[in-house]
N, C-alpha and C positions, 0 to 999 in steps of 0.2 A: 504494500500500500504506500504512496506518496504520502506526503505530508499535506495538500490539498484536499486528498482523497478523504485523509483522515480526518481533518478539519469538516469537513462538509459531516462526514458521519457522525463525528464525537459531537456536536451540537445537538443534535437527536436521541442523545443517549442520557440514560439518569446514571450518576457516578463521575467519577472520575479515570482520567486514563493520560497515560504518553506513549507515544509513537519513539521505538526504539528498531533501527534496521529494518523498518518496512514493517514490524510486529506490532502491536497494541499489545501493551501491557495497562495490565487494572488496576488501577493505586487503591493497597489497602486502605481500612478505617485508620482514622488519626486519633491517638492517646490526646487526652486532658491536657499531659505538660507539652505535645507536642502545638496542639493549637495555641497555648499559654505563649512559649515561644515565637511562634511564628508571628502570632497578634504586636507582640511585645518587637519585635524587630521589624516589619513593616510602620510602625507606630513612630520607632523613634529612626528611620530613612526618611519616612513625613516630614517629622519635624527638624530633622537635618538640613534637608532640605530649603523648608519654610523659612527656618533660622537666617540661611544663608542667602533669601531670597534669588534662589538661583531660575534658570529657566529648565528645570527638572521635575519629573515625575516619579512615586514613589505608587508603585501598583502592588496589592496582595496578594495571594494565590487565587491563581486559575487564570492567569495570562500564559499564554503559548509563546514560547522564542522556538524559533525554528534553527533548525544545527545543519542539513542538511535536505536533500531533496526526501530523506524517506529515513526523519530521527528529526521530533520534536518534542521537549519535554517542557512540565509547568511546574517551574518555581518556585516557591513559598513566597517570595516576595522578592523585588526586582526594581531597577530604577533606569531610567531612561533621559534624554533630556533631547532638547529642540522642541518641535510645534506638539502641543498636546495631540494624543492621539483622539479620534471619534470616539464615542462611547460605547459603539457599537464593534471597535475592536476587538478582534480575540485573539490577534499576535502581535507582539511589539517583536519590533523588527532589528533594533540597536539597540539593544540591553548594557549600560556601561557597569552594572552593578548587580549583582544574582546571588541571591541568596536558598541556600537549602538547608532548612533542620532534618538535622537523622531522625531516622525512625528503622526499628527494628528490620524491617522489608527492605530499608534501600539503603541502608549505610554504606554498603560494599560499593557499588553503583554511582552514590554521592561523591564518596572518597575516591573514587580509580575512573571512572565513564565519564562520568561529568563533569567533572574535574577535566579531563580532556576536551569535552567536546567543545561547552564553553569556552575553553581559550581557543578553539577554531573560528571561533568569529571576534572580526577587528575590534570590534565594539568595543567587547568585555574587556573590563581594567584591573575588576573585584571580584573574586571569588568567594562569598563567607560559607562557612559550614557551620553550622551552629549547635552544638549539643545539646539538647532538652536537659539530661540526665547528670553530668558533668559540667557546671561550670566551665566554659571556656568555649571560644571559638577561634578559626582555623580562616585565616585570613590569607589566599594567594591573591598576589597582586603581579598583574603584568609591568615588568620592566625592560630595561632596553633592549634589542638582539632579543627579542621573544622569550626574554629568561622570564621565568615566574617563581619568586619570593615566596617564603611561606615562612608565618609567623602567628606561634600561639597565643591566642590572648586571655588572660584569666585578671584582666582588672584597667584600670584606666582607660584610654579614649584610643583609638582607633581612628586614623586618619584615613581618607577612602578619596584621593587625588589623582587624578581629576575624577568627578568633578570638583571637587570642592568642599568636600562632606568631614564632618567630624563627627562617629557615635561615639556615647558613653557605655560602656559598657554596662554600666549599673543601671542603666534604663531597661535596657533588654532581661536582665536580672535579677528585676527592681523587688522579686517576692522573697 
C-alpha cells in the first residue's frame, strides 16, 4: 500500500494505525502515564512556542508525516513552522521537531526505525523520545555533515534550535 493509498483508507477506519513498508500496522491502546506524557509535552512545545512568539506550530497526536512513498507514521506530538496548515490537514509535510513516548509495543521501533526514518527527511532537526516510566528523555539532534547528537536528559531545559524552542523539563514532568 502507498502512503496515499493508506491515507484515503485510514480516514475511514475507527482506531489508530501507521503505515510501515507498505504494511498497516495497528497502534495499541495507550497507558494512563503514556497519554499523561504525551498531553504534558505537546503542552509545553505550545507554549514554547507561544513564548517565543515564533511563526510555528505545535500539533498533538494523530498528525501523519510521511517518510516515504509506502512508510508513514503519527507522532505523539510534533512541531512544524511557516504558513499554518488547513485544519482539515492530516499530514504535515516539514516536521522540524517529532516527538514519541515509549510504550511497551513500540519502544524497539521508536528507539532503532524511527529514529532512522525521521532523520530521512531535511526537515527534522529534533528527535525527543520521551519515557512515560523513567524520568528522562532522549534528545537527537541533527548536526552538521548529517551527524546526529544524542543527549540524555533527566532535568533542566532543553534547547531545540532551530527553531528557537527552549523546554523545561519539569513541565513535561510536572506530577
Amino acid at each position: 500500500m502507498t502512503v496515499d493509498q493508506y491515507l484515503a483508507w485510514a480516514v475511514e477506519q475507527p482506531g489508530r494505525y501507521e503505515l510501515r513498508d507498505g504494511r498497516v500496522i495497528a497502534m495499541s491502546p495507550e497507558t494512563v502515564g503514556h497519554i499523561d506524557r504525551k498531553t504534558a509535552i505537546h503542552a509545553a512545545l505550545r507554549n514554547a512556542v507561544r513564548a517565543k512568539a515564533l511563526s510555528c506550530f505545535a500539533v498533538g497526536d494523530g498528525a501523519t508525516v510521511r517518510i516515504d512513498d509506502t512508510t508513514a507514521y503519527e507522532p505523539d506530538a510534533l512541531v512544524y513552522c511557516g504558513e499554518k496548515l488547513p485544519p482539515k490537514a492530516i499530514e504535515v509535510p516539514s516536521p522540524v521537531i517529532v516527538v514519541e513516548v515509549l510504550s511497551a509495543s513500540t519502544r524497539s521501533i521508536d528507539l532503532s526505525v524511527k529514529l532512522a526514518d525521521y532523520f530521512r527527511l531535511p526537515s527534522v532537526m529534533h528527535y525527543l523520545i520521551v519515557d512515560p516510566e523513567r524520568r528522562r528523555i532522549v534528545h537527537h539532534a541533527r548536526g552538521s555533515d548529517d551527524v546526529i547528537a544524542t543527549r540524555i536528559v533527566t532535568d533542566g531545559v532543553i534547547g531545540l534550535d532551530p527553531p528557537g524552542l527552549e523546554l523545561a523539563f519539569a513541565d513535561i514532568y510536572a506530577d
